[in-house]
N, C-alpha and C positions, 0 to 999 in steps of 0.2 A: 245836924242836917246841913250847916251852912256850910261846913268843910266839906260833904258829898256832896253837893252839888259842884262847888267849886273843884270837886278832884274828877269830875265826871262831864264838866263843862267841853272840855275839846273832843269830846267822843260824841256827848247828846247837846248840842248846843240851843238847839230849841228847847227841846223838853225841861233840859234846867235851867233855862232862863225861865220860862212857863213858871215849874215848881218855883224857884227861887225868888219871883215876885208876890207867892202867894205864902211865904213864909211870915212871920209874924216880925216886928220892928224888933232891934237890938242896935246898941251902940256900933258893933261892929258890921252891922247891913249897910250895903254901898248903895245905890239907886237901884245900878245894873251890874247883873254878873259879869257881864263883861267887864267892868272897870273894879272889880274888888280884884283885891291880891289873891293870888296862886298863895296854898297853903305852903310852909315851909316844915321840914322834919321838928319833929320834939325828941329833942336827945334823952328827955326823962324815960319815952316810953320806950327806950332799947332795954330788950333783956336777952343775951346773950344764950344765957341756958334754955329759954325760951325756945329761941331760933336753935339750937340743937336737935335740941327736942324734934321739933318740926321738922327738920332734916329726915331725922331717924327716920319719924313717921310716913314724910315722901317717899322716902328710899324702902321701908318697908311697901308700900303700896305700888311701886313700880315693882317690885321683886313680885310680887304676885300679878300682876297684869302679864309680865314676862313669862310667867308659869302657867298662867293660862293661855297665853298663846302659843306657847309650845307643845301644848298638850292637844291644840287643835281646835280648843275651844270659841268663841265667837263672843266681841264682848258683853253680848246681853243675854250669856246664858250666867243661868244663876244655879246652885247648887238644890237638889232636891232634897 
């Protein structure tokens, strides 16, 4: 929870400062979100196949958005 707030700080800056002072004590809790560090990447969690994958899956999912608007459809029709 402390790296969501901290990656979500410049968007809701009240709200996660709010949440963030009611999160429970840890070594690495700062006073204020404001003054804690911005999260940096963790190179352990890249998974390349991973991010393939996901690819595929975007690209399959835009290929059908595209097929339904071509057909004339609206995007909140759903199949019967």
């Amino acid at each position: 929870l402390d790296w969501s707030m901290r990656l979500m700080h410049p968007l809701l800056p009240y709200l996660t400062e709010e949440l963030y002072q009611r999160l429970p004590k840890s070594p690495t809790k700062c006073q204020s979100i404001t003054v804690a560090p911005y999260p940096t990447a963790v190179y352990g969690w890249v998974n390349d196949a991973v991010e393939k994958e996901m690819e595929v899956v975007g690209e399959v999912a835009r290929q059908f958005r595209s097929e339904k608007a071509s057909l004339g459809l609206v995007p909140s029709a759903r199949p019967r």
